[in-house]
Each structure stands twice: as C-alpha cells, then as structure tokens.
BARO-651130 format. One line per field, with one value per residue (C-alpha): residue number from 1; residue in three letters; y, x, z. Coordinates in steps of 0.5 Angstrom, whole numbers. Layout:
i: (NUM  ...) $
aa: (ALA  ...) $
Y: (Y  ...) $
X: (X  ...) $
Z: (Z  ...) $
END
This chain:
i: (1  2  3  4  5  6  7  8  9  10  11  12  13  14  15  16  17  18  19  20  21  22  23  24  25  26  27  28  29  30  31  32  33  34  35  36  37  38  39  40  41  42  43  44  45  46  47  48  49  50  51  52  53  54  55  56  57  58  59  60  61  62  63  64  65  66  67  68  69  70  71  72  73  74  75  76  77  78  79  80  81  82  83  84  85  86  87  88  89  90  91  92  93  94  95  96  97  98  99  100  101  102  103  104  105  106  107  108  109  110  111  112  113  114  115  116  117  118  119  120  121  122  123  124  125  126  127  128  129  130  131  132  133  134  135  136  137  138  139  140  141  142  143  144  145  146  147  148  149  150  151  152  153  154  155  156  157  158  159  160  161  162  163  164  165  166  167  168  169  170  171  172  173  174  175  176  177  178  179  180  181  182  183  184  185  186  187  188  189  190  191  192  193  194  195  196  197  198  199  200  201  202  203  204  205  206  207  208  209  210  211  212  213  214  215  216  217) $
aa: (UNK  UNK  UNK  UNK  UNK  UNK  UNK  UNK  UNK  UNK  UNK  UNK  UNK  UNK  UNK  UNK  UNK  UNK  UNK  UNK  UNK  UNK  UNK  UNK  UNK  UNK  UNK  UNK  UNK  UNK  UNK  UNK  UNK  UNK  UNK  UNK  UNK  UNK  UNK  UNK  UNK  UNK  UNK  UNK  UNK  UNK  UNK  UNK  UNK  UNK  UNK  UNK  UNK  UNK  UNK  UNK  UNK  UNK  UNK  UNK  UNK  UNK  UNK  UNK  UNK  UNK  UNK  UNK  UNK  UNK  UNK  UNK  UNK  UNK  UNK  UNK  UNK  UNK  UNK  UNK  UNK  UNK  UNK  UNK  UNK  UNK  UNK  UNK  UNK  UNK  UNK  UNK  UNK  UNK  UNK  UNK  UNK  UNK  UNK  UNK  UNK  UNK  UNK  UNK  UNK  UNK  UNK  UNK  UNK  UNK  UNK  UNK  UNK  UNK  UNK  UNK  UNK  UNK  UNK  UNK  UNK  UNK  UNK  UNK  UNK  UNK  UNK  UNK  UNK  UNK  UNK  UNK  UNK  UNK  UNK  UNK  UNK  UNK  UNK  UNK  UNK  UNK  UNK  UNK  UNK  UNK  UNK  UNK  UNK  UNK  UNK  UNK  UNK  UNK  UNK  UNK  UNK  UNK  UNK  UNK  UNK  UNK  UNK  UNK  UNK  UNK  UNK  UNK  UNK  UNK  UNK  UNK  UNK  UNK  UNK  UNK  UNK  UNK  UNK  UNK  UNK  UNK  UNK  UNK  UNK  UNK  UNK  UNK  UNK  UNK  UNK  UNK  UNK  UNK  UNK  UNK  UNK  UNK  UNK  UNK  UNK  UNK  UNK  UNK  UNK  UNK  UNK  UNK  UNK  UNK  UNK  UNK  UNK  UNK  UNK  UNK  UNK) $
Y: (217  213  209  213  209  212  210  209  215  220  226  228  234  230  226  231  235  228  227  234  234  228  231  236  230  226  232  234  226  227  234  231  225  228  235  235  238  244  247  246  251  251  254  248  244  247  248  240  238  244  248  255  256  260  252  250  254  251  244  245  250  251  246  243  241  237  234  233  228  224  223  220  216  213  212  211  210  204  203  200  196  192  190  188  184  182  178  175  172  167  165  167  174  174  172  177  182  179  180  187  189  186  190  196  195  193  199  203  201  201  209  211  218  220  216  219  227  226  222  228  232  229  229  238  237  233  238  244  240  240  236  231  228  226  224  219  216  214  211  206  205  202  197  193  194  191  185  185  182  178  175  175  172  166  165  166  173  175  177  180  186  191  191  198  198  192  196  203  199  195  201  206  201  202  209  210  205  208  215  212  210  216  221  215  213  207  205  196  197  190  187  192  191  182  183  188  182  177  180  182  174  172  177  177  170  167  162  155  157  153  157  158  155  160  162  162  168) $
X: (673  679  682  688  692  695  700  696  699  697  694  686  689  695  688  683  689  689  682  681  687  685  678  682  684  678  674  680  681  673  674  680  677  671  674  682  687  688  681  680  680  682  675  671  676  674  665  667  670  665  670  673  679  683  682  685  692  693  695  698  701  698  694  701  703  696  697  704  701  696  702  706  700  697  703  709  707  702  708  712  707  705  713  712  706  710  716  711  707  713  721  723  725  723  716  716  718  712  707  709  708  701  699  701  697  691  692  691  685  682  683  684  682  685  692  692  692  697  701  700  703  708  711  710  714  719  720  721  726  722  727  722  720  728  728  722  725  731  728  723  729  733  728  728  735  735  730  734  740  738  736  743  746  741  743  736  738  744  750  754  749  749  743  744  743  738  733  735  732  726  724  725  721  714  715  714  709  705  705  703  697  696  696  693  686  685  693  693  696  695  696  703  705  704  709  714  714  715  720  724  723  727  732  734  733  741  743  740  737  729  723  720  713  708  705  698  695) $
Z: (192  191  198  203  206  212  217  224  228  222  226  225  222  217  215  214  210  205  205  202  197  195  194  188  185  184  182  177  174  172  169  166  162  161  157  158  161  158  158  165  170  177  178  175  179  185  183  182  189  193  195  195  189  195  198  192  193  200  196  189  187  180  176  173  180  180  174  176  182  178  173  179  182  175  170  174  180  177  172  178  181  174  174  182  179  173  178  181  176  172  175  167  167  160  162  166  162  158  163  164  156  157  163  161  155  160  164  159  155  163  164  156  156  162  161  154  158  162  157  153  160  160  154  154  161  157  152  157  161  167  172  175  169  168  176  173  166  170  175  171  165  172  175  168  168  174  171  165  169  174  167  164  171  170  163  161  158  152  155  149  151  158  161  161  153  154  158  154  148  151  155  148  144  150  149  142  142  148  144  138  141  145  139  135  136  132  134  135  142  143  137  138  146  143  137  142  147  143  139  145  148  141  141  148  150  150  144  147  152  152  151  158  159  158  165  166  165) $
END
C-alpha cells in the first residue's frame, strides 16, 4: 500500500477515510496494469480492495474520477517533482532541462504499463474537452517557461525567442515523443528523449555561450 503523508492534526476519521480510498486506488493501479483500463470494472475494483461496490461511491464518482486522481498523482504530480529534481541536480538550466528529459523517460520505463493506460486516458479526455486536463497542460507548460527564462536572464539561454514559445515548443516535442512511445511498443525512448535533449541544448543555448559541464549523473 503506497505511504500517506497526513498533517499531525488529521482526524482518525479524515485517516481512515484516506486510507480506504487510497485501498480503491491501489487495487485499481493493479487491475490497471494487469488488463487495462477499459476492461475493468468498479466491481473487479472492489473484489480487489474487499470492499462493497456501494463503498466505492463513497469516494469517486465514477471510474473516470478514479482515473482521473492516478493521473494527477503519476503523470503530473511526478512530472512537477522530476523538474524540482532537475533544479537541483546542475546551476545550468539547460542542464536541467537536460535532467528533466532523461527522468522523464526513466520514470516511464519504471511504470510502463500503467503510464501507457493512463496517458492513453488522458488523451480521450483531451479529445472530449475535459476542463481538468486544460488546467494541467498549462500548468506544466508554465514551470518550464519559468526554467526557460531564468535561463535567458543569466545569459545561458537565447533571448531572440519568448520563453512562452520556448517552453510552448520544448513541452510539445515531450509530447509527441511521449504518445509515440505509448502507442508504439518498439518506440527508442531513450534513444529519442537523448537526441531531443541534445537538440534543444544546441539550439537554445545563447551564441557564445561555453557548453556547461556535464553533472554527474
């Protein structure tokens, strides 16, 4: 069961109420990589985690509101912490733009199967306008506009550009090669998200600016 971390003034009953949904949600990560999303129920959810179906009500809505959470906890959630992890792992923002590329690819190989089913998610609720998923694009798509210009002020980065666009382009070229390899079994990520980075250190990187050392890894 995965670890919550709750504010010492949490009630038992706030506790148990957590504990219980995160029960749905580790038993529906299993069923999830195990045969899909689509194929499993809220019943099978419930067989899993012991508990009734009318139980389940009582903390999502819906399956979609359940997958809805694990995308927000495993893809952005995760997504937001690789790029804290990346602003601490060099003082060079194009070294951690770097970083961020590579641990995006570690994580996906780390959760495979269930990164690909949730991605696949995402993308139907990008094509049916669902209102949380163009609350989280932007979100992420600001955090690297924000690395991208810190990087412009210290001169590291090219500044013919806005880092609107900057980040516009870094964080649509993740994209794709993040739904290649979802619907792509045989897709080279590694090979790709290497390429991408060093692409984008070349081409970012402001004329006669020294190419950084590389931090250890």
């Amino acid at each position: 069961m995965s670890q919550i971390c709750l504010p010492s003034n949490t009630t038992r009953r706030e506790r148990r109420k957590l504990e219980m949904q995160e029960r749905l949600l580790d038993a529906a990560v299993e069923l999830f990589t195990e045969q899909g999303c689509d194929v499993t129920s809220v019943e099978q959810i419930c067989a899993r985690a012991d508990m009734a179906r009318k139980t389940f009500y009582n903390y999502f809505p819906s399956k979609e509101h359940l997958i809805y959470l694990l995308s927000e906890q495993r893809i952005f959630d995760e997504s937001r912490r690789l790029l804290e992890r990346a602003r601490a792992s060099s003082d060079h923002r194009l070294e951690q733009l770097r970083f961020y590329m590579q641990s995006t690819g570690e994580h996906l190989h780390h959760f495979a199967v269930l990164e690909r089913e949730l991605i696949k998610q995402t993308i139907k609720d990008i094509a049916h306008n669902d209102e949380r998923v163009a609350v989280r694009y932007p979100h992420l798509r600001n955090l690297l506009c924000a690395l991208i210009e810190e990087g412009q002020q210290r001169g590291e980065i090219r500044t013919d550009f806005t880092a609107h666009l900057l980040a516009q382009v870094v964080s649509s070229a993740l994209d794709s090669v993040t739904v290649s390899w979802v619907y792509e079994e045989q897709y080279p990520l590694d090979r790709t998200l290497r390429e991408l980075a060093d692409y984008f250190a070349a081409t970012l990187r402001a004329r006669g600016r020294r190419r950084p050392a590389r931090a250890n890894s």
